[in-house]
N, C-alpha and C positions, 0 to 999 in steps of 0.2 A: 048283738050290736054290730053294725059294718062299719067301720073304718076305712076310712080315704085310703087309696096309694099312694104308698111313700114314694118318690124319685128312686130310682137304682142309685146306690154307691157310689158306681164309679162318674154318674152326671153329676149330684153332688159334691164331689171333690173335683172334678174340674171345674164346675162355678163358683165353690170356694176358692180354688187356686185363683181363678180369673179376676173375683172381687178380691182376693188380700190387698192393692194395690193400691182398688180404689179407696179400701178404710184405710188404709196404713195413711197413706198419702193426706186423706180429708183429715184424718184425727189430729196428725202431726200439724196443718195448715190451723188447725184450730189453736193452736199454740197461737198463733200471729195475732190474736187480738190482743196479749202483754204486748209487745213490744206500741200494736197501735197503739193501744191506750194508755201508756207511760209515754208517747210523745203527744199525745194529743193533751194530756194531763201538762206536760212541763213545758209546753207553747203555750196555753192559755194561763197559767201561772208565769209564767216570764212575761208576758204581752199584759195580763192584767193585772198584776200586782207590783211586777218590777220596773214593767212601761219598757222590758227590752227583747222584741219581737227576737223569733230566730229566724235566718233563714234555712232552716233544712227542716222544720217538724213536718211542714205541710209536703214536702214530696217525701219525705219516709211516710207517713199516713197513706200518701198518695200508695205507694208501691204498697207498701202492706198491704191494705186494704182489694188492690188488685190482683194481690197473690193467693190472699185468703178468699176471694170470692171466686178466683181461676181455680184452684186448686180441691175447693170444696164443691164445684160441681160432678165429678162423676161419684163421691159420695153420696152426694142429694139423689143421683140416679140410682146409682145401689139404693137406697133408701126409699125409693120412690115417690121421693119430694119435689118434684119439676112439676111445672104445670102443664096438665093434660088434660083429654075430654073424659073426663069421670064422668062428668053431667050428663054426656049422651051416652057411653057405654057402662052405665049403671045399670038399666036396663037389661045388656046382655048377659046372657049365661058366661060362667069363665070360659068354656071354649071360644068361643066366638068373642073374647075381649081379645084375648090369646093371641087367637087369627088375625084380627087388627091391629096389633100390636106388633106383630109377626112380617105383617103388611107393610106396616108404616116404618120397621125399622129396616127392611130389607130394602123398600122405594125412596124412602125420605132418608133417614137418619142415617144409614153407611154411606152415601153418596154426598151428602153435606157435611160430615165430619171429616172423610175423606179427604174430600176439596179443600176445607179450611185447614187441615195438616197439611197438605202439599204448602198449601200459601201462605200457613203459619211459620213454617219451620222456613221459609227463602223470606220471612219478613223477620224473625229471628237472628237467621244468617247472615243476611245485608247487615243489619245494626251490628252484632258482632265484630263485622269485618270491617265496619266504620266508627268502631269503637264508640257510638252513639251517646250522645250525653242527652239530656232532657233541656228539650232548646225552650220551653219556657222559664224556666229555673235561674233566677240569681243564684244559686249555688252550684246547678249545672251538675246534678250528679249523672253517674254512667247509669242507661235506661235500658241497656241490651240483656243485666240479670233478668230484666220484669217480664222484655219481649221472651227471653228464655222459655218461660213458664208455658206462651201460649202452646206449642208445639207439645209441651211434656203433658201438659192439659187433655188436649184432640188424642194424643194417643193413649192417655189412660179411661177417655173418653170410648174411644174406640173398642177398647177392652173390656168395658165394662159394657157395654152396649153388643160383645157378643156374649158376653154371659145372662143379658136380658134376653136375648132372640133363646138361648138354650132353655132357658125359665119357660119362655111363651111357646116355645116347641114340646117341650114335656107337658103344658098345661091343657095343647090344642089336642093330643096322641091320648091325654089319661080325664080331661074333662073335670079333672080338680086343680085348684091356683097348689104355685109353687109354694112350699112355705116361705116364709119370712125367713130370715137368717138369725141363726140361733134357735129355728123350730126343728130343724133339720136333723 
């Protein structure tokens, strides 16, 4: 019976190294749906049974809800949850998804993540520096933890996005898909 090649060792543990970051980070953001849903829960019982709206559930939902979908994207990408062209490179052999892949994150994807870290992290800083509140809020809370996130976001993005390129480099060189994590 012929068995696939395994990844070498030591590529395996730098893509583990590379992705702890991004599970560490998604796991913990999955935590944020208690606190949404215990505000979303005690605004719609205060508004409809006690008839006394608040005004803060709806921009805490706000900010969670933004944290948890910022913060759970480079996990979806560890995960290989984004949306992408399966439908057309279904088709291909793994090398050649690999190569496209290989393609598309070296032309497209470092260069737009990039760009949005540079302009995430000086749209981050401004609010910081202007102590930013949430100018449509009757409550008005500070909005510059949320901006925070975008930058922590892009670069754990980034991160995780060269341990895809290192997946899709090992897959183009050996003609077999990387394992999954936890095949490894």
């Amino acid at each position: 019976m012929h068995y696939p090649p395994k990844p070498p060792i030591p590529l395996t543990r730098i893509i583990a190294f590379l992705e702890l970051p991004s599970i560490w980070v998604g796991k913990a953001a999955a935590w944020l749906v208690l606190p949404l849903t215990l505000a979303l829960v005690y605004e719609v019982v205060s508004r409809y049974i006690f008839n006394r709206p608040t005004i803060w559930a709806y921009d805490m939902t706000y900010m969670f809800a933004g944290a948890l979908f910022m913060l759970g994207t480079p996990y979806a990408l560890h995960k290989g949850a984004h949306v992408r062209l399966d439908f057309v490179l279904a088709s291909l052999k793994p090398r050649w998804q690999a190569l496209m892949d290989l393609i598309l994150y070296l032309i497209v994807y470092f260069p737009a993540v990039y760009l949005f870290l540079t302009v995430g992290y000086a749209f981050a800083l401004k609010s910081w520096q202007q102590q930013e509140s949430m100018p449509t809020s009757a409550w008005s809370p500070a909005i510059y933890p949320l901006k925070t996130i975008i930058p922590i976001t892009l670069f754990l993005l980034l991160v995780q996005g060269v341990a895809e390129v290192l997946k899709a480099g090992w897959t183009v060189r050996s003609n077999v898909p990387y394992p999954q994590s936890g095949e490894v």
